[in-house]
C-alpha positions as YAML, in Angstrom:
chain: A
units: angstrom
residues:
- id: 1
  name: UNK
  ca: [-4.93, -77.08, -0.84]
- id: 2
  name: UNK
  ca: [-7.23, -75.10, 1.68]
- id: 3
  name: UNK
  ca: [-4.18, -74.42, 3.81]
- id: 4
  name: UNK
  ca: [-2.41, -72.91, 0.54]
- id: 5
  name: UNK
  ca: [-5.04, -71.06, -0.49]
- id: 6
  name: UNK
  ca: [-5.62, -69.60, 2.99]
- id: 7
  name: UNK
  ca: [-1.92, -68.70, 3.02]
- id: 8
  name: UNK
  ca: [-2.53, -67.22, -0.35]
- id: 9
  name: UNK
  ca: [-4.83, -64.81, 0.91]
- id: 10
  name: UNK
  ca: [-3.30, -63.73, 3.68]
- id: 11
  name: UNK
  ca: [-0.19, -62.25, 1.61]
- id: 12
  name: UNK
  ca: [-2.66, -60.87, -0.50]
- id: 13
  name: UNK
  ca: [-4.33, -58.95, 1.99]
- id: 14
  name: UNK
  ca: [-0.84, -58.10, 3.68]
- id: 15
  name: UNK
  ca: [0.39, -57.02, 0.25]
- id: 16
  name: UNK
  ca: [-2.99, -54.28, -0.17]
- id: 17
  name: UNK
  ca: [-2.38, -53.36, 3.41]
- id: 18
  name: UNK
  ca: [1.36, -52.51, 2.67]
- id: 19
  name: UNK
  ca: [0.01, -50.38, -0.45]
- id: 20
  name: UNK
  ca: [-2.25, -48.70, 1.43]
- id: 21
  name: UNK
  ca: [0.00, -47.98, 4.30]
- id: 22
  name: UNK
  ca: [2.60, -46.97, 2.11]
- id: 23
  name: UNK
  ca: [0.21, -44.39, 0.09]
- id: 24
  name: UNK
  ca: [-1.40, -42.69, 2.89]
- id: 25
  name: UNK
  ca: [2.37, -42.32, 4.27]
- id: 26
  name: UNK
  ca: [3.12, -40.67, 0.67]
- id: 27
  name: UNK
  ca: [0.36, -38.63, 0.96]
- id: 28
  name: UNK
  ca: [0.60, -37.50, 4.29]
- id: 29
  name: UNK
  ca: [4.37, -36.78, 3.03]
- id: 30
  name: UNK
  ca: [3.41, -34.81, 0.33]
- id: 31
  name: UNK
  ca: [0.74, -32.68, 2.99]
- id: 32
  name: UNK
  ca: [3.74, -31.94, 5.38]
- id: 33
  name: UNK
  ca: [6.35, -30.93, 2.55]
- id: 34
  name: UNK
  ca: [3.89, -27.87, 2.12]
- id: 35
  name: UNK
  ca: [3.00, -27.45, 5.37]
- id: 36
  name: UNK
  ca: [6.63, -26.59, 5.97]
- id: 37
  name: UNK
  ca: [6.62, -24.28, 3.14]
- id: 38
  name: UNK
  ca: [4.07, -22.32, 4.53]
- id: 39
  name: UNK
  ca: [5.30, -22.07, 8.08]
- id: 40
  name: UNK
  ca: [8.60, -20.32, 6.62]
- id: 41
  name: UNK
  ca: [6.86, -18.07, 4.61]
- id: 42
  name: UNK
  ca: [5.22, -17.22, 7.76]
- id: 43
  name: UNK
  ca: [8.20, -16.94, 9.46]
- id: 44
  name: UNK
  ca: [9.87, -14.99, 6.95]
- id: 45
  name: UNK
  ca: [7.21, -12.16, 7.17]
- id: 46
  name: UNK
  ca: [7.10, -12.31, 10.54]
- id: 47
  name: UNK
  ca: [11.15, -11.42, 10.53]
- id: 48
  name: UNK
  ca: [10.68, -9.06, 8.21]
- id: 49
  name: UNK
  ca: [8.40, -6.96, 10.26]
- id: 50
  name: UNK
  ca: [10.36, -7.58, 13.47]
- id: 51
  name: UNK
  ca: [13.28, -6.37, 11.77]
- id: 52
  name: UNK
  ca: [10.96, -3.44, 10.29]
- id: 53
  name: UNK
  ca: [10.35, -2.27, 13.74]
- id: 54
  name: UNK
  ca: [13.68, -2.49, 15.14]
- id: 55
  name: UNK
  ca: [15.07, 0.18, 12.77]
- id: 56
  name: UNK
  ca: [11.49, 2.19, 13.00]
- id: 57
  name: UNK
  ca: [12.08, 2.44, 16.07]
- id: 58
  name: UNK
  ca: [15.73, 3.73, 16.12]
- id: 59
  name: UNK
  ca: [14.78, 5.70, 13.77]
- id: 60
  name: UNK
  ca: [11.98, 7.58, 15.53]
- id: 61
  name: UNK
  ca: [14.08, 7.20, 18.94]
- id: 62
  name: UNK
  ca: [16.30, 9.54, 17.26]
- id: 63
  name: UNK
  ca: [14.04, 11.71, 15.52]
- id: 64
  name: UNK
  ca: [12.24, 11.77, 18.83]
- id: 65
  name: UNK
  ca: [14.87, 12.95, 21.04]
- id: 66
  name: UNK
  ca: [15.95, 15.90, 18.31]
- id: 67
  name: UNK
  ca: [12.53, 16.87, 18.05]
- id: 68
  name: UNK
  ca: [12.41, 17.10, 21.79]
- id: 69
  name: UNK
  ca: [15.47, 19.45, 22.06]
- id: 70
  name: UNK
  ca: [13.31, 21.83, 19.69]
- id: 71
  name: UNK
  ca: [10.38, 21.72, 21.52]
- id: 72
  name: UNK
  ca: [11.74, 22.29, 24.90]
- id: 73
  name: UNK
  ca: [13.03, 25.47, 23.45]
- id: 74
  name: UNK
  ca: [9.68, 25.88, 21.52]
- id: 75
  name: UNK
  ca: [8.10, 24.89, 25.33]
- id: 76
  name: UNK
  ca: [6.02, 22.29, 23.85]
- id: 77
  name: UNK
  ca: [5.51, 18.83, 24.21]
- id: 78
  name: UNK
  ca: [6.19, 16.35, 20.97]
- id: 79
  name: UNK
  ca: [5.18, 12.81, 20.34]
- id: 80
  name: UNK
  ca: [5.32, 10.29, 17.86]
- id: 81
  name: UNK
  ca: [2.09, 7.94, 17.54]
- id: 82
  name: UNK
  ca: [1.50, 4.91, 14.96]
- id: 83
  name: UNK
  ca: [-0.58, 6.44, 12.20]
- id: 84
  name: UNK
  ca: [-4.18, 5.67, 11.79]
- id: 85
  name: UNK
  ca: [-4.56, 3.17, 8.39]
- id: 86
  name: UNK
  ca: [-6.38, 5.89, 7.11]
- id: 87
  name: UNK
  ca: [-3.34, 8.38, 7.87]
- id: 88
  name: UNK
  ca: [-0.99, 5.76, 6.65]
- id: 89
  name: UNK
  ca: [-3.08, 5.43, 3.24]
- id: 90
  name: UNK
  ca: [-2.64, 9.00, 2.46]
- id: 91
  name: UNK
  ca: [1.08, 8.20, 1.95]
- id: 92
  name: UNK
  ca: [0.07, 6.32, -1.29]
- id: 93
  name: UNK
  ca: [-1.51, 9.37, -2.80]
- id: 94
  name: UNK
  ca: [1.56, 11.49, -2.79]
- id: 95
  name: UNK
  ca: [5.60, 10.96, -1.88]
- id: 96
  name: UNK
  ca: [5.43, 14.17, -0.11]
- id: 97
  name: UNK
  ca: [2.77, 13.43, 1.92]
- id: 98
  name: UNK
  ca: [5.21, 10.40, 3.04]
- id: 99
  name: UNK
  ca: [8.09, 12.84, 3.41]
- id: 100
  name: UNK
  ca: [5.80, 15.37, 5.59]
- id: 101
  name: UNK
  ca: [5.05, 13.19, 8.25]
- id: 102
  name: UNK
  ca: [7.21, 12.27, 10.95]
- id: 103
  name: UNK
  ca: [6.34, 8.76, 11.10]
- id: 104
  name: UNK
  ca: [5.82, 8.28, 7.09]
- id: 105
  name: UNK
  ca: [9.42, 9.63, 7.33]
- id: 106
  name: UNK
  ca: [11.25, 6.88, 9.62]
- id: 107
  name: UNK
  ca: [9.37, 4.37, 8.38]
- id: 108
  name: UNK
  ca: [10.74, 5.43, 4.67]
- id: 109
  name: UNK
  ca: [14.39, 5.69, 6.16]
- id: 110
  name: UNK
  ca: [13.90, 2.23, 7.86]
- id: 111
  name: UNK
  ca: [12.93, 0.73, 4.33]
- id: 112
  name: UNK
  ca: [15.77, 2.44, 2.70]
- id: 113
  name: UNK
  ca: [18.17, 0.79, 5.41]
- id: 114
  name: UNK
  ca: [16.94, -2.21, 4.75]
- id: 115
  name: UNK
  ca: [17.53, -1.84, 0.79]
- id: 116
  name: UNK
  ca: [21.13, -0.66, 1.74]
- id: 117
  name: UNK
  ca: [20.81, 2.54, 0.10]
- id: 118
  name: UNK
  ca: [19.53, 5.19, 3.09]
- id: 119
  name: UNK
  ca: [22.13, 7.71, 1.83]
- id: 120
  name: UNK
  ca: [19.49, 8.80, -0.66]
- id: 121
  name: UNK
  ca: [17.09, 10.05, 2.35]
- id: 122
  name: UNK
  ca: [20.48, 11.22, 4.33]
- id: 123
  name: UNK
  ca: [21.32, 13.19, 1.59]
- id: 124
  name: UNK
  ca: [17.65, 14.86, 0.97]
- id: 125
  name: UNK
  ca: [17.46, 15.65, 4.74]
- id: 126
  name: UNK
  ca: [20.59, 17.27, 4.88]
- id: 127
  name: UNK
  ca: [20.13, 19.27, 1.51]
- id: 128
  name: UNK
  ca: [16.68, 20.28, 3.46]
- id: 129
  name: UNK
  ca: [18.86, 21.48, 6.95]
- id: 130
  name: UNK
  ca: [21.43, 23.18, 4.72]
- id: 131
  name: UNK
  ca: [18.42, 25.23, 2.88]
- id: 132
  name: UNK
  ca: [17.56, 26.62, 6.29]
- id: 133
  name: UNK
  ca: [20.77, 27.69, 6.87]
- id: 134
  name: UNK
  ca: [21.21, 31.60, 7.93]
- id: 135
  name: UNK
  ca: [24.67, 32.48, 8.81]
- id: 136
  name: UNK
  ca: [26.64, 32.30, 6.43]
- id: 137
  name: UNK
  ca: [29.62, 30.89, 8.17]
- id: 138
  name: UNK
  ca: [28.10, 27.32, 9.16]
- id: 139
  name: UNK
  ca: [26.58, 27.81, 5.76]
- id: 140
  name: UNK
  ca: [30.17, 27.36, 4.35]
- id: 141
  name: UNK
  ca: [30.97, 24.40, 7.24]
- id: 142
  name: UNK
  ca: [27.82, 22.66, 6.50]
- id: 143
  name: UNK
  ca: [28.23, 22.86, 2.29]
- id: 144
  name: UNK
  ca: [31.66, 20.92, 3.20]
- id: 145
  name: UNK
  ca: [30.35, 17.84, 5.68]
- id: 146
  name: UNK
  ca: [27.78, 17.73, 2.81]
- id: 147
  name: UNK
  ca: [30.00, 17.25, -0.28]
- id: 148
  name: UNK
  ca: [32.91, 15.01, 2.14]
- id: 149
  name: UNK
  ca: [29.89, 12.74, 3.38]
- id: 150
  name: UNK
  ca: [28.11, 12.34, -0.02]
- id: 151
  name: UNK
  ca: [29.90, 13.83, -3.14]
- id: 152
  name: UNK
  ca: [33.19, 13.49, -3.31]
- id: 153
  name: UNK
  ca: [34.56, 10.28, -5.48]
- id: 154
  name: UNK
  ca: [34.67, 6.91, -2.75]
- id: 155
  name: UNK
  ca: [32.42, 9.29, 0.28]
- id: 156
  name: UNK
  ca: [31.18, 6.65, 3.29]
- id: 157
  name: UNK
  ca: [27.39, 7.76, 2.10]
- id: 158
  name: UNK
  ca: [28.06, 8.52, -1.89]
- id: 159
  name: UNK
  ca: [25.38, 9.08, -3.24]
- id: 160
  name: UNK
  ca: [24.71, 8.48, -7.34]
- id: 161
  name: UNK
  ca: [24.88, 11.41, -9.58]
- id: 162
  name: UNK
  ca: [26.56, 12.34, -12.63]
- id: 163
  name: UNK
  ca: [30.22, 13.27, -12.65]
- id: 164
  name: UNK
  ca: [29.24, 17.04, -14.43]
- id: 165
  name: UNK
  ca: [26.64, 17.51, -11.28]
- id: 166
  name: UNK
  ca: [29.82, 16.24, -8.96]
- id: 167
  name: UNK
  ca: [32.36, 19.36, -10.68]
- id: 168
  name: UNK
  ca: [29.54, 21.75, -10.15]
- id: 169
  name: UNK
  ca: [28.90, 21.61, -6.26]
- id: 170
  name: UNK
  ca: [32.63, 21.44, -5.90]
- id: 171
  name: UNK
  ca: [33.02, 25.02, -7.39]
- id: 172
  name: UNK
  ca: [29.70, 26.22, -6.09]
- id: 173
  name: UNK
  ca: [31.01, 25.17, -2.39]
- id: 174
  name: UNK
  ca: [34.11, 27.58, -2.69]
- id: 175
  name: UNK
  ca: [31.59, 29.99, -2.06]
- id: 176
  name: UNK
  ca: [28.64, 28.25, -0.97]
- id: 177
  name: UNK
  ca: [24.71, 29.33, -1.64]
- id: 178
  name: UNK
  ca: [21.61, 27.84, -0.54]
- id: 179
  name: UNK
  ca: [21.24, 26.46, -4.05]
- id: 180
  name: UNK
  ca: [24.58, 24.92, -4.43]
- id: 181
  name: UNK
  ca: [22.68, 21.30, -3.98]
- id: 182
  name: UNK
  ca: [19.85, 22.13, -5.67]
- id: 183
  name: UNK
  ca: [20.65, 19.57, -8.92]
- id: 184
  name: UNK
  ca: [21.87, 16.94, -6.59]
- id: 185
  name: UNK
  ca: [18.99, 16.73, -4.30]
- id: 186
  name: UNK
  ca: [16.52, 17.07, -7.21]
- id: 187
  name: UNK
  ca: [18.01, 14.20, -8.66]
- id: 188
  name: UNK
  ca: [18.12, 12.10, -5.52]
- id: 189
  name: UNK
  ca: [14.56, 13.15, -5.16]
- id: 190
  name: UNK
  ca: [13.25, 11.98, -8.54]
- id: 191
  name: UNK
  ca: [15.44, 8.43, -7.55]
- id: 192
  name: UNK
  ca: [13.49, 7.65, -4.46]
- id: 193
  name: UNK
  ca: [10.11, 8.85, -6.22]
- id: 194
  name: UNK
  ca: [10.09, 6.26, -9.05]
- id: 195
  name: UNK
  ca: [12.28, 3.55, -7.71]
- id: 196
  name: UNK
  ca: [12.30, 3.30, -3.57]
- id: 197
  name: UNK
  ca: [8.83, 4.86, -2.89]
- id: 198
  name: UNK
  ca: [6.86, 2.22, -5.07]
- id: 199
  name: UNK
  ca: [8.47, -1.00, -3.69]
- id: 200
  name: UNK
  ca: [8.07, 0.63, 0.13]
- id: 201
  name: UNK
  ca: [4.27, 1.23, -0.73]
- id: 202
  name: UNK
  ca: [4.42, -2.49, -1.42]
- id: 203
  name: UNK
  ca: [6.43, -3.52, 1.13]
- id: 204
  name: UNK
  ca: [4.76, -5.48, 4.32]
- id: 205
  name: UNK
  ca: [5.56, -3.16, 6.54]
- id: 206
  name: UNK
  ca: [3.48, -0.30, 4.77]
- id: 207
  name: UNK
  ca: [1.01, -3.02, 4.36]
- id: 208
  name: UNK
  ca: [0.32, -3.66, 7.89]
- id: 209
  name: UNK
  ca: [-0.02, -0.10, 8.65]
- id: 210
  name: UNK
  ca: [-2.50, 0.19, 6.42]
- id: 211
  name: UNK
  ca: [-4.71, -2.95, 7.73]
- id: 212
  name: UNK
  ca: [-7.81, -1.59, 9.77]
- id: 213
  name: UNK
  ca: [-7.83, -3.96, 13.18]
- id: 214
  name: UNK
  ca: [-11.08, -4.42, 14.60]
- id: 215
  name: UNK
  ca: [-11.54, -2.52, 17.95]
- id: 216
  name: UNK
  ca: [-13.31, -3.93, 20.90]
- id: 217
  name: UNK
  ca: [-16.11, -1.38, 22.18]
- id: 218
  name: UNK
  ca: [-14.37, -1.38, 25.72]
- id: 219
  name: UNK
  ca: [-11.03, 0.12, 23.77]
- id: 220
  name: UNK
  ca: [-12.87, 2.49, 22.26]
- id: 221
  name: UNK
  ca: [-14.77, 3.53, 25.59]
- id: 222
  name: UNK
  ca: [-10.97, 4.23, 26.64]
...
């Protein structure tokens, strides 16, 4: 009897031990199921940045080496620098204040690319060029890249206006004006205002801009 009630106990304790082993091992599971979740979120934002910079920096690479072109004739020397946060916050305040500055500027055609619609921005800069267009001949040339790359029904960068607005630049481009965009581009402006500029002020990108990083004293003896 001593022998069966020694046995007895022994499963018993084996039995809690299982339980116990077999809990922790559930919790400890249920710990690295969100662990995991984390690290991708992680991840995620991390590739979302990368991929941020990648086209921020085409995109000032090519603004950069335009801008160059002019300044050699201008004879001076041009450079694009990451804003300050507290440059990068006055973007918030107003789109044009975005729009003005070089940097606000790729970084807003980088976040358009990434929302597959950067014909908007395309558009708007090329409305701008045409506007400072004097003779009247490439005025004519340029009016017709304009409405083939973004007006005309099935155009590789089409842009989304009204069929009336369409009819009207394609008359006003027979003999073209600085004004024959005007409607378009307002439109396309007024787009990006309410719809693009408030998701890129929330993007993570603009975000991390924004984020003041503390600065050892021996950077800013430098």
């Amino acid at each position: 009897r001593a022998g069966a009630g020694r046995v007895a106990q022994i499963a018993m304790q084996s039995a809690v031990f299982l339980a116990v082993r077999h809990g922790g091992r559930m919790e400890r599971g249920g710990r690295r199921r969100s662990e995991p979740e984390e690290a991708d979120k992680g991840r995620m934002k991390r590739t979302i940045i990368k991929d941020w910079k990648t086209r921020l920096s085409y995109f000032l690479q090519n603004s950069s080496n335009s801008n160059k072109r002019k300044c050699k004739k201008a004879g001076k020397h041009c450079n694009y620098f990451r804003p300050s946060p507290e440059e990068a916050q006055l973007w918030s305040e107003a789109f044009d204040e975005l729009l003005a500055n070089k940097y606000g500027l790729a970084a807003f055609r980088a976040f358009l690319k990434s929302e597959f619609c950067e014909e908007n921005i395309e558009f708007w800069l090329a409305c701008e060029d045409f506007k400072k267009t004097k003779s009247p001949q490439k005025l004519t040339s340029k009016a017709k890249k304009i409405y083939n790359d973004f007006i005309e029904k099935e155009a590789p960068k089409e842009i989304n206006i009204d069929f009336q607005t369409k009819n009207m630049i394609a008359q006003n481009i027979q003999e073209a004006t600085h004004t024959c965009f005007s409607a378009a581009q307002k439109r396309v402006y007024s787009l990006m205002e309410n719809n693009s500029y408030p998701r890129f002020l929330e993007s993570e990108f603009y975000q991390e801009l924004c984020k003041k990083t503390p600065v050892s004293r021996a950077a800013q003896g430098t």
